[in-house]
NUPALUM-140358 format. One line per field, with one value per residue: residue number from 1; residue in one letter; x, y, z of N, C-alpha, C in turn. Coordinates in pm, whole numbers, plus 32768, in hexadecimal, padded with zeros to 4 digits. Layout:
N
k = (NUM ...)
r = (A ...)
nc1 = (X ...)
nc2 = (Y ...)
nc3 = (Z ...)
cac1 = (X ...)
cac2 = (Y ...)
cac3 = (Z ...)
cc1 = (X ...)
cc2 = (Y ...)
cc3 = (Z ...)
This chain:
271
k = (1 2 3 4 5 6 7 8 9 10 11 12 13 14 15 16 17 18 19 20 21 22 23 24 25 26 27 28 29 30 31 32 33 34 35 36 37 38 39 40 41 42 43 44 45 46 47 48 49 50 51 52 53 54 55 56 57 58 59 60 61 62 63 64 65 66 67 68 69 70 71 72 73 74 75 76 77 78 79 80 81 82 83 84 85 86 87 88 89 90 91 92 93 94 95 96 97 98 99 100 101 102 103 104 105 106 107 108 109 110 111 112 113 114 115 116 117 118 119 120 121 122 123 124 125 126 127 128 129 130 131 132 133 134 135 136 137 138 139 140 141 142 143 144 145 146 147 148 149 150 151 152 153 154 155 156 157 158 159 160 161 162 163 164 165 166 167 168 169 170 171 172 173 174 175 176 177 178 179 180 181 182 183 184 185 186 187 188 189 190 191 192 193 194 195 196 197 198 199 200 201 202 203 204 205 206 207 208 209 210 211 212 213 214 215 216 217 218 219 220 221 222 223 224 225 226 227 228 229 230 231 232 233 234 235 236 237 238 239 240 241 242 243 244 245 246 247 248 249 250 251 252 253 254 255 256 257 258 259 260 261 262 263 264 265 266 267 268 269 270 271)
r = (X X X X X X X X X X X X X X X X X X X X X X X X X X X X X X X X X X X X X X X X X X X X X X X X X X X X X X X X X X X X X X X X X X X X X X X X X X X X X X X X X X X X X X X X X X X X X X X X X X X X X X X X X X X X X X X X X X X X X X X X X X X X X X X X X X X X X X X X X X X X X X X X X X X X X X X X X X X X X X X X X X X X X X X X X X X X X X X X X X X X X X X X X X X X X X X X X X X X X X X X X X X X X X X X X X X X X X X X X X X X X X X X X X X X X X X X X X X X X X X X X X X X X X X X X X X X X X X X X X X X X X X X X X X X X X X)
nc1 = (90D8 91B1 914A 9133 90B1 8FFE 909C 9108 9239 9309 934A 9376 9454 9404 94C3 9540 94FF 94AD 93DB 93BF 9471 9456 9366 9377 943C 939D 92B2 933F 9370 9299 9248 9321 92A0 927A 91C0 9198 919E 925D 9267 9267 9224 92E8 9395 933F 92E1 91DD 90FA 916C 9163 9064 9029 90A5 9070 8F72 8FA0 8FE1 8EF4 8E70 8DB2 8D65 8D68 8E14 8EE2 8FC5 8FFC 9074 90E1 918E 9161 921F 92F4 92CC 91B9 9153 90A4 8F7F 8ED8 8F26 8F2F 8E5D 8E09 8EE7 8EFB 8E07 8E66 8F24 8E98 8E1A 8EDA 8F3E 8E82 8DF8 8CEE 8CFC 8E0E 8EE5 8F86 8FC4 90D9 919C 9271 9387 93A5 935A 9446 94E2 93FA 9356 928A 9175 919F 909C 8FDA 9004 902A 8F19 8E86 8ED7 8E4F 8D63 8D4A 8D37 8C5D 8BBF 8BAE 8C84 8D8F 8DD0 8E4A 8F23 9074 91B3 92D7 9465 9475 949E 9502 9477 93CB 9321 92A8 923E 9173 90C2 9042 8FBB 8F1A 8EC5 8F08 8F50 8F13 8FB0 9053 9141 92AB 9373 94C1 962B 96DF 97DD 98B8 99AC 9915 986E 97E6 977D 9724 9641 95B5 9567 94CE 941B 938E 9335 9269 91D2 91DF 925D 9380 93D9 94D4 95AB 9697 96D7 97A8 989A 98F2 9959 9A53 9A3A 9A58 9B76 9BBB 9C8D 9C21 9B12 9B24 9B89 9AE4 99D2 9A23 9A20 9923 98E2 9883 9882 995F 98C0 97B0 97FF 982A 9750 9680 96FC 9697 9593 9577 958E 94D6 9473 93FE 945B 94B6 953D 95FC 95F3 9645 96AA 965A 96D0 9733 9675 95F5 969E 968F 9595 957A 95B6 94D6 94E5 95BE 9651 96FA 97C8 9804 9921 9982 98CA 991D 9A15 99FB 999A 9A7F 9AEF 9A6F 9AC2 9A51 9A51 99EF 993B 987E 983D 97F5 97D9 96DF 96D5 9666 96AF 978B 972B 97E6)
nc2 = (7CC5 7BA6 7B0C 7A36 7986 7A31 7B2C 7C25 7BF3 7CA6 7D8F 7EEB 7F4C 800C 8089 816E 825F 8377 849F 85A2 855F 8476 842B 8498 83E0 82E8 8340 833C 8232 81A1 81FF 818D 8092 8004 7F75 7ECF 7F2D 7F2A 7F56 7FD5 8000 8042 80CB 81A8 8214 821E 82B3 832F 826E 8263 8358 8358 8294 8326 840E 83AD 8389 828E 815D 80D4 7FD2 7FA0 7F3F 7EB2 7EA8 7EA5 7E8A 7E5D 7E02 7E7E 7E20 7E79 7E82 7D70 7D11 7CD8 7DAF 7E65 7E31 7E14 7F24 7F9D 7F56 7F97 80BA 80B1 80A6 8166 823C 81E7 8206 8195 80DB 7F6A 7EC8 7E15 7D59 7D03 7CDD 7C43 7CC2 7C8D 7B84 7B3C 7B8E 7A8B 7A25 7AF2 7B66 7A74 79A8 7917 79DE 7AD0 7A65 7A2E 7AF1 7B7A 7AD7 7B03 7C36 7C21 7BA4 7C3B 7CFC 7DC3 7D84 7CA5 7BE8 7B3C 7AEB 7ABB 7B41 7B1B 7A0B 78E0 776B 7709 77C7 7807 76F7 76DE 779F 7748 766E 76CE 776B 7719 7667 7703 77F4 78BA 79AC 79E7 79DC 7ACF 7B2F 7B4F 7B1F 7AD0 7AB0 7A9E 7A1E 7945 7894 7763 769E 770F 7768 767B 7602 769D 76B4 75B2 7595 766E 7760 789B 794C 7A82 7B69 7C54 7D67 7D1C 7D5D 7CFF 7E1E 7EA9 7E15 7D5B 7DC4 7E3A 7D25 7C28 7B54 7B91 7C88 7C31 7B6A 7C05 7CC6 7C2C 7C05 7D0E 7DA9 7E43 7DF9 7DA8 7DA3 7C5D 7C1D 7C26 7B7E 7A88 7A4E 7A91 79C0 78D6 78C5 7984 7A9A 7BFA 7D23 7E05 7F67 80C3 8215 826A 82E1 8252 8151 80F1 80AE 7FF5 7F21 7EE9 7E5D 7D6A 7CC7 7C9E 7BDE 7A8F 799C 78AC 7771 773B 7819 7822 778E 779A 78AA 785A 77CE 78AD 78A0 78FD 7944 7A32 7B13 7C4A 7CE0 7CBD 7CF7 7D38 7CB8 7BC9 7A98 7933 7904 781E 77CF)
nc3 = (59F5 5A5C 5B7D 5CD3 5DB1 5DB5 5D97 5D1B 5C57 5C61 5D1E 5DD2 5EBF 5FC4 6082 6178 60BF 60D8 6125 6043 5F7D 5F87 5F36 5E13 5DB7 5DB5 5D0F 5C28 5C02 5BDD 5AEA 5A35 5A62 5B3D 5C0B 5CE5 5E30 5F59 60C5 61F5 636B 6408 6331 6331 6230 61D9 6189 60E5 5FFE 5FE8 5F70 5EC8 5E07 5DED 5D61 5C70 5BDF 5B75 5B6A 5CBA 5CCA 5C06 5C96 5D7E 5EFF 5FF7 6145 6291 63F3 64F8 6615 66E7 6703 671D 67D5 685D 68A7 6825 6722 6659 6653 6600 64E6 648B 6487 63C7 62E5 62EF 62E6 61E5 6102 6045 6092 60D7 60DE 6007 6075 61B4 6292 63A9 6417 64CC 654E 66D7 6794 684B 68A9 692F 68FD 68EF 67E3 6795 67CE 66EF 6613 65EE 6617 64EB 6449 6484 646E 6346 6330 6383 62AC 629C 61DC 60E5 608A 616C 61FF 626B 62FA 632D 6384 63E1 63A0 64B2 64F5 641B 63FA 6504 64C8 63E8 6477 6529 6492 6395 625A 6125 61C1 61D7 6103 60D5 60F3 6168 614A 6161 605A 5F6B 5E28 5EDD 5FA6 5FB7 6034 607A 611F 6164 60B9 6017 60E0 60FC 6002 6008 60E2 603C 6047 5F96 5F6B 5FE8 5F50 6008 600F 5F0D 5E6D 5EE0 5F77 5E99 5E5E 5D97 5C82 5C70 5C24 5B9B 5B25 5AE6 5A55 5978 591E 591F 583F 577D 5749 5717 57F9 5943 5A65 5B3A 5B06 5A73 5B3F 5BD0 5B26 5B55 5C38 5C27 5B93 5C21 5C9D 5D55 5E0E 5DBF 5E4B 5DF4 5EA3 5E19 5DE8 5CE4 5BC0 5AD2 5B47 5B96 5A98 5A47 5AEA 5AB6 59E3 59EA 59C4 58B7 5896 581D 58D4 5869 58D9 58F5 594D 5A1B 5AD4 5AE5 5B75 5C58 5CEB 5D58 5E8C 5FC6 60D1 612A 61F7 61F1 629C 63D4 64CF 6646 66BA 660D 65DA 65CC 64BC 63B7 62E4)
cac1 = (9154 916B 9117 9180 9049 8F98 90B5 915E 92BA 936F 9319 93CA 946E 943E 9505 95CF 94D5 946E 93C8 938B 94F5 9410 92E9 938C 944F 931F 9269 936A 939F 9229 9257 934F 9243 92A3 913A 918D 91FE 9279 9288 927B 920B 9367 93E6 9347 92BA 9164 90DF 918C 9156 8FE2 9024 9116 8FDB 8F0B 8FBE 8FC6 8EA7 8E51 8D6B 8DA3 8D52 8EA2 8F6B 8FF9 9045 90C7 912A 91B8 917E 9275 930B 9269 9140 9120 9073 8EE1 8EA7 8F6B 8F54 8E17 8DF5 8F6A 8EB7 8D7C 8EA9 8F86 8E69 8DC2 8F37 8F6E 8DF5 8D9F 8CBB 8D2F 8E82 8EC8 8FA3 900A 912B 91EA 9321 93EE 937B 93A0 94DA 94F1 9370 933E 9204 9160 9164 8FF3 8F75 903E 8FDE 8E77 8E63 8F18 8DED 8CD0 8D52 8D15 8BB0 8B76 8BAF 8CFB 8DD5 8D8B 8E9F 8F82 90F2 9223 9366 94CB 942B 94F6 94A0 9433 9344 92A9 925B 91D0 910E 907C 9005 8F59 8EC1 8EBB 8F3D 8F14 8EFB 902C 905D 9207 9313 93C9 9532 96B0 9706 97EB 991C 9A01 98D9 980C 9764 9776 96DA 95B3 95A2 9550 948C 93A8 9356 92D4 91EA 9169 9215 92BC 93D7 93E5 9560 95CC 9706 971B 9871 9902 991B 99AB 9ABA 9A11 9A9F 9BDD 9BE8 9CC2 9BD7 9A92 9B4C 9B95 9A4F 9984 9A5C 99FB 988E 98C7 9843 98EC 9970 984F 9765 9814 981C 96CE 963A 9735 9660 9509 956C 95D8 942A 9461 93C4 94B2 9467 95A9 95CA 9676 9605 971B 963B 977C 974B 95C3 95D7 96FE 9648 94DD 95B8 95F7 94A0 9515 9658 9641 9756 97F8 9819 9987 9969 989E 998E 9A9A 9A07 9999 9AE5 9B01 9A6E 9B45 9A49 9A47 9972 9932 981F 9832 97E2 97F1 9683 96CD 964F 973B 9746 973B 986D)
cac2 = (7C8E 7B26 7ADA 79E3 796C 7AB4 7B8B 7C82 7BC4 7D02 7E28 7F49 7F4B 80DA 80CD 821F 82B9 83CA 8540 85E1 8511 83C7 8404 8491 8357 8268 8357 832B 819D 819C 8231 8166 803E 7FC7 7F6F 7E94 7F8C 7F12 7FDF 7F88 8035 8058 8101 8229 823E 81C7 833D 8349 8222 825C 83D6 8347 8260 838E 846C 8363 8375 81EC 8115 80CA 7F2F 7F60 7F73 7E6B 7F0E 7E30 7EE9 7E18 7E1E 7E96 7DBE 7EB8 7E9A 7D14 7D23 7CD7 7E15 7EEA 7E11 7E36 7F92 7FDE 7F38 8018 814A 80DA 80B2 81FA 8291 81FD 8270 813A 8080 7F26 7EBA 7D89 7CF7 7CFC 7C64 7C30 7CF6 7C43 7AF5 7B5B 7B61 7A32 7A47 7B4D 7B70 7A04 7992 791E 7A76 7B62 7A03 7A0E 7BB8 7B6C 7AA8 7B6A 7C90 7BE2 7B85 7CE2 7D19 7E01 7D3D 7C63 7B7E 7B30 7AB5 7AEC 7B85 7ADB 79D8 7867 770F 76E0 7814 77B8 7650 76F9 77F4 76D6 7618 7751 77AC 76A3 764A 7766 785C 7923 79CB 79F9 7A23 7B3E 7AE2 7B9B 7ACB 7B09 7A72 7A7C 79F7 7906 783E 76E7 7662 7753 7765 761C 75C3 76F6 763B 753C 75EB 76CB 77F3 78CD 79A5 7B29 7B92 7C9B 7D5D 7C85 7D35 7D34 7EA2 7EF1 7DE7 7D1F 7E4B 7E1C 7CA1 7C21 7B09 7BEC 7CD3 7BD7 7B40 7C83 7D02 7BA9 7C04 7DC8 7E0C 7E64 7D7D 7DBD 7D64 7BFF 7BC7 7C27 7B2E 7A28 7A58 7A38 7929 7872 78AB 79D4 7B07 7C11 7DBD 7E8A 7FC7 8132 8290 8280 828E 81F3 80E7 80A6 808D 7F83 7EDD 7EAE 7E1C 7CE9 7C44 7C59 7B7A 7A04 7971 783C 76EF 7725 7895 780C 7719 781B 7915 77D7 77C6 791A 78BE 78FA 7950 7AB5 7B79 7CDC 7D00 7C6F 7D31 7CF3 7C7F 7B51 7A1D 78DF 78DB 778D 7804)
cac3 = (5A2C 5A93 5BF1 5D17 5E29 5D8A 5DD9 5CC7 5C7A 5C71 5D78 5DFA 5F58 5FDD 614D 6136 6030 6146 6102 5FCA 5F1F 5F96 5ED9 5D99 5D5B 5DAB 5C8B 5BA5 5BEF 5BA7 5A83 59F2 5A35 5B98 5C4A 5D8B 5EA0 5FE1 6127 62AB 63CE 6444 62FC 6302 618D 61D3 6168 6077 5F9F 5FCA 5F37 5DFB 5D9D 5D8B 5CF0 5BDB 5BA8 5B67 5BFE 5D4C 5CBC 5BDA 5D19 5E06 5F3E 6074 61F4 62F6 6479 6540 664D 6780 66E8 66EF 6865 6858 68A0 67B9 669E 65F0 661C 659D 6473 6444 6468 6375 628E 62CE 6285 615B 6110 5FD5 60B2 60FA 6098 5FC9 6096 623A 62A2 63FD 63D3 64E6 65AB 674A 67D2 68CD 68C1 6978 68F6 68BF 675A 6754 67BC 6699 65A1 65E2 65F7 6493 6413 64CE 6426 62C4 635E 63A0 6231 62A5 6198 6077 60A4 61D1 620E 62EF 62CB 634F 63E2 63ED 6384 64E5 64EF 63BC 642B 6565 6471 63AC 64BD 657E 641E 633D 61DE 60DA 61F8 61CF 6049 609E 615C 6128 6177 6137 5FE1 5ED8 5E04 5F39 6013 5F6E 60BD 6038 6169 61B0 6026 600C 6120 60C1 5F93 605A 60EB 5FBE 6032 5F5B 5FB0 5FA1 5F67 6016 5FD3 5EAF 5DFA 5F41 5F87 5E39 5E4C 5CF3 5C21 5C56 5C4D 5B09 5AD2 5AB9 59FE 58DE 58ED 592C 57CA 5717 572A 5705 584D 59C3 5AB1 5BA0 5A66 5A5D 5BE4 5C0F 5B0F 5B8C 5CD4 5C06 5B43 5CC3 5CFC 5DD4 5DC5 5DEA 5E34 5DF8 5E90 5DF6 5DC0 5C89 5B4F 5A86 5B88 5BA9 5A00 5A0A 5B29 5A8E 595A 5A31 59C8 5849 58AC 584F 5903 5850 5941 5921 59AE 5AB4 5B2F 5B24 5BE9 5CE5 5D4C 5DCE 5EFE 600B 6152 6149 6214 6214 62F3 6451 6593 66C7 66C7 65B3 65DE 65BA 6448 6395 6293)
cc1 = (9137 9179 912D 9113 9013 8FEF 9112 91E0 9336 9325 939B 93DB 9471 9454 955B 9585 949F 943E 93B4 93F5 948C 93B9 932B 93D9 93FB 92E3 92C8 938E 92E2 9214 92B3 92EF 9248 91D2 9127 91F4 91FC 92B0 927D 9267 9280 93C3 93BC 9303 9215 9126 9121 9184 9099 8FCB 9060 9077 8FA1 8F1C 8FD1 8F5E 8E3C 8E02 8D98 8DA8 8DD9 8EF0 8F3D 9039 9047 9118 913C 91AB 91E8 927D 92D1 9204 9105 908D 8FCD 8EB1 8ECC 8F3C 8EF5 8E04 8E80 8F24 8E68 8DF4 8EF6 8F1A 8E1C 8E2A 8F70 8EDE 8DD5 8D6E 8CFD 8DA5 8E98 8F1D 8FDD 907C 9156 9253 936C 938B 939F 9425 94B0 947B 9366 92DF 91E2 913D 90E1 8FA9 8F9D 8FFC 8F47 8E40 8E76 8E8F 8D74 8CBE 8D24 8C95 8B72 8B7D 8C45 8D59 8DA8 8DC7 8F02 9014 9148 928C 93F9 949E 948D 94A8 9452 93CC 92F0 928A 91E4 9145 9084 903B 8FB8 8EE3 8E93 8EF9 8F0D 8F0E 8F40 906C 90F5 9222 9364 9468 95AB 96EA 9735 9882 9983 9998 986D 97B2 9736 96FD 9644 9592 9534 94D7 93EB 9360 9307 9269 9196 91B6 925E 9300 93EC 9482 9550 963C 9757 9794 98BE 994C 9990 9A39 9ABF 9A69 9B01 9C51 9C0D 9C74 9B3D 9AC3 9B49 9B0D 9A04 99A1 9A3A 9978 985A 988F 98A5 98E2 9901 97D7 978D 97FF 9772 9668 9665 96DA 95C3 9509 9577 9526 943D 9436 9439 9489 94E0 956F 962C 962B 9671 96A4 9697 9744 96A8 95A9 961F 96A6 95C8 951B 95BA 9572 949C 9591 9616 969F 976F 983D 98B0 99AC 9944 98E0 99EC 9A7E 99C2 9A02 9B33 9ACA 9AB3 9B00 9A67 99E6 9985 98D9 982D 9841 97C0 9754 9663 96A0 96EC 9726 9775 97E2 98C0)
cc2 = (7C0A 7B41 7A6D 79E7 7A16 7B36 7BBB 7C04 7C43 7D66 7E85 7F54 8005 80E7 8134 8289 8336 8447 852D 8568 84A5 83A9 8422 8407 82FB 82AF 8323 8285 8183 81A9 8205 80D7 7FCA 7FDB 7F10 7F04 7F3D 7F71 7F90 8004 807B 80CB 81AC 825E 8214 8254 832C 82FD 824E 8315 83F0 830F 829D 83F2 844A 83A2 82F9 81BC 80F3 7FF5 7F16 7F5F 7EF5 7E8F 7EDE 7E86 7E54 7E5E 7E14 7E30 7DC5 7EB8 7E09 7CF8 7D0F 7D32 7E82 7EB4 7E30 7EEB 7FE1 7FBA 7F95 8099 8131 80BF 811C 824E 826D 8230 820F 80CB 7FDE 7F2A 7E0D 7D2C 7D14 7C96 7C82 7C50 7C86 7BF1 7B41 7B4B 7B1C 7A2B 7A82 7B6C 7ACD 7A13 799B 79C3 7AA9 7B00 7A25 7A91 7BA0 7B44 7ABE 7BE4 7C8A 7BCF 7BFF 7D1C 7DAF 7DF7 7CEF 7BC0 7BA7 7AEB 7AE6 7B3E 7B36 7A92 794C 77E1 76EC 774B 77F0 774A 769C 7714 7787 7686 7659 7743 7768 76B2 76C9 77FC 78DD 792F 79AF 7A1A 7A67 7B4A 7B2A 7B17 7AEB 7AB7 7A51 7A21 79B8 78B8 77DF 769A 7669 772E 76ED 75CC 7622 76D0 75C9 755A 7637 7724 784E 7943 7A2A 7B3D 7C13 7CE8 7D0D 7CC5 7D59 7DD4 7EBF 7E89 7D89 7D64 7E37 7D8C 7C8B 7B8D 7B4A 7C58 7CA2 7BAB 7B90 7CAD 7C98 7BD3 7CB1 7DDB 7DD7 7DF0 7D79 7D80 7CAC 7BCA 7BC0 7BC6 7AAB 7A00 7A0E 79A7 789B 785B 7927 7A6D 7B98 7CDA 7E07 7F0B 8061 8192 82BF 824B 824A 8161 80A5 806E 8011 7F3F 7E8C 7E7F 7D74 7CB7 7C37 7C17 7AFC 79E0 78F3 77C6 76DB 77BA 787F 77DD 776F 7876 78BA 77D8 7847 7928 78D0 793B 79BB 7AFE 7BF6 7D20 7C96 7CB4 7CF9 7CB6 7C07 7AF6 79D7 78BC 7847 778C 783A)
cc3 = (5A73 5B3F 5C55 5DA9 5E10 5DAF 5D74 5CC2 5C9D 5C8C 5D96 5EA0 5F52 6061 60FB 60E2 608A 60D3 6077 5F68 5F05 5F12 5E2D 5D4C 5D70 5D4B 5C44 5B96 5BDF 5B1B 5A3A 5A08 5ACA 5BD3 5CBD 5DDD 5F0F 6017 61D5 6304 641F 63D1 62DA 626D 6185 6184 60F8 5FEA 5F85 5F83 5E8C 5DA0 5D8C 5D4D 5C3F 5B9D 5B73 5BC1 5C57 5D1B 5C55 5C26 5D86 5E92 5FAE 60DB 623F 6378 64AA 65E0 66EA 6756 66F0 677C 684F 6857 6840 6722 663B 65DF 65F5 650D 6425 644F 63E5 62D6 624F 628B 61ED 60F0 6072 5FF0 60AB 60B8 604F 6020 612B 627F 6365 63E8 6421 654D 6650 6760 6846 68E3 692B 6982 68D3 6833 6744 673A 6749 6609 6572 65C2 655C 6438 642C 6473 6376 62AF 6336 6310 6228 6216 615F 60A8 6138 61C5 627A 62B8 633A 63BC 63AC 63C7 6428 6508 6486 63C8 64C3 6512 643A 63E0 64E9 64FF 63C8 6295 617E 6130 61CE 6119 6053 6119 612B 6196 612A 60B0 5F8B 5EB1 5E7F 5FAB 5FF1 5FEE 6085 609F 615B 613B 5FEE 6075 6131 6047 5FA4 6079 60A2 5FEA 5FEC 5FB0 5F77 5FAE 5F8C 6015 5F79 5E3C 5E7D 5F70 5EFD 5DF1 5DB2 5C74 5C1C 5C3A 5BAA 5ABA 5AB0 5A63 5978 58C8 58E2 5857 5743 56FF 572B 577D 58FD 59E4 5AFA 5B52 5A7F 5AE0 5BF0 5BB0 5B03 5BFF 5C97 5BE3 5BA9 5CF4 5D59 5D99 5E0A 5DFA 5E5C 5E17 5E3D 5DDD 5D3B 5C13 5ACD 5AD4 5B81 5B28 5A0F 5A60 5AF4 5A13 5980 59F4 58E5 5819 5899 5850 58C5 58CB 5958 596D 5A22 5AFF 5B43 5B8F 5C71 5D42 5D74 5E6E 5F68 60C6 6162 617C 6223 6282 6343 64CD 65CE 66FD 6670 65F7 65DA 6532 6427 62F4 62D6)
């Protein structure tokens, strides 16, 4: 599967995948050929993704498998050894990729420190690769300056037809960064949209299928999540979509500044 700063283009988001339900749909989205998992310290699935990969069976080297620190955990003291836990619970020795789920609120904790833990941890051979998660063009300029050029693999950022982030988008490009979409069919809302419907039906496969390689084809790497195997099949369809330049432009002008995710610990986003 192609690839984006060494990172799967198409993974699986598993917040919600809890208990016994969790792990059977991460086997069976394995099993239809899904091999980047994303998980987070905060969601609860860390166990469980590291129990789907072995019930595979598969090498542990066909698997991309990326946790995020939690936002109480950024603190000097908490941070590396939340690290060594969430790597003992997902139990396949390092992980390929550590990110920064959310930037401090109001720095509460100082940037440098949770930055530098961030890239210590990478030292320590914790993580392969590093990046952030909803972090702004002015955190990533910080980032970049703390760390230097190349440092950071992605930002993993709320992106999808209603919420394209022209700004960040763009100024992440600048920098090398690529962007992880998150909730990239908008909680479901892609499906029912009457221009992914037509285009989705132009090329035999779901609307979710057409959004989601609208998103690749934008450079972004994108990790739907669902325990619906109906939904994980149409999904992993998205990277045999080639979108025509007048498709693209069409679903361009769906942006419209939609966010779905924004608690009360957001940043000031740049969209």
């Amino acid at each position: 599967m192609q690839s984006l700063s060494g990172i799967p283009i198409l993974g699986l988001g598993t917040y919600g995948r809890r208990e016994d339900a969790g792990v059977e749909a991460m086997s069976k989205a394995i099993e239809i050929g899904y091999r980047h998992i994303d998980t987070a310290q905060t969601y609860d699935t860390e166990a469980n993704v590291g129990e789907a990969v072995r019930r595979s069976g598969l090498p542990r080297e066909n698997f991309f498998i990326t946790t995020k620190v939690a936002n109480f955990n950024l603190s000097r003291d908490l941070f590396r050894p939340s690290v060594e836990k969430s790597v003992e619970t997902i139990g396949l020795g390092p992980v390929d990729l550590l990110l920064i789920h959310w930037p401090s609120h109001k720095d509460e904790v100082p940037f440098e420190h949770y930055i530098k833990a961030l890239a210590e941890a990478q030292q320590r051979g914790l993580a392969r690769l590093i990046g952030v998660s909803n972090f702004t063009i002015a955190h990533l300029n910080r980032a970049v300056s703390l760390l230097g050029p190349g440092a950071i693999a992605t930002n993993q950022v709320e992106i999808h037809p209603y919420l394209q982030a022209p700004k960040l988008c763009a100024h992440a490009r600048q920098l090398g960064i690529v962007q992880t979409a998150y909730q990239p069919l908008a909680q479901g809302r892609v499906s029912h949209d009457p221009v992914f419907e037509k285009i989705a039906a132009r090329h035999g496969v779901a609307a979710s299928a057409a959004a989601l390689a609208f998103l690749m084809a934008e450079g972004h790497i994108v990790i739907p999540a669902s325990s619906n195997e109906g939904h994980l099949r149409d999904n992993f369809r998205a990277t045999e979509v080639n979108l025509s330049a007048e498709e693209m432009s069409e679903i361009r002008t769906l942006e419209r500044g939609l966010r779905v995710i924004n608690p009360s610990m957001s940043p000031v986003w740049d969209d």
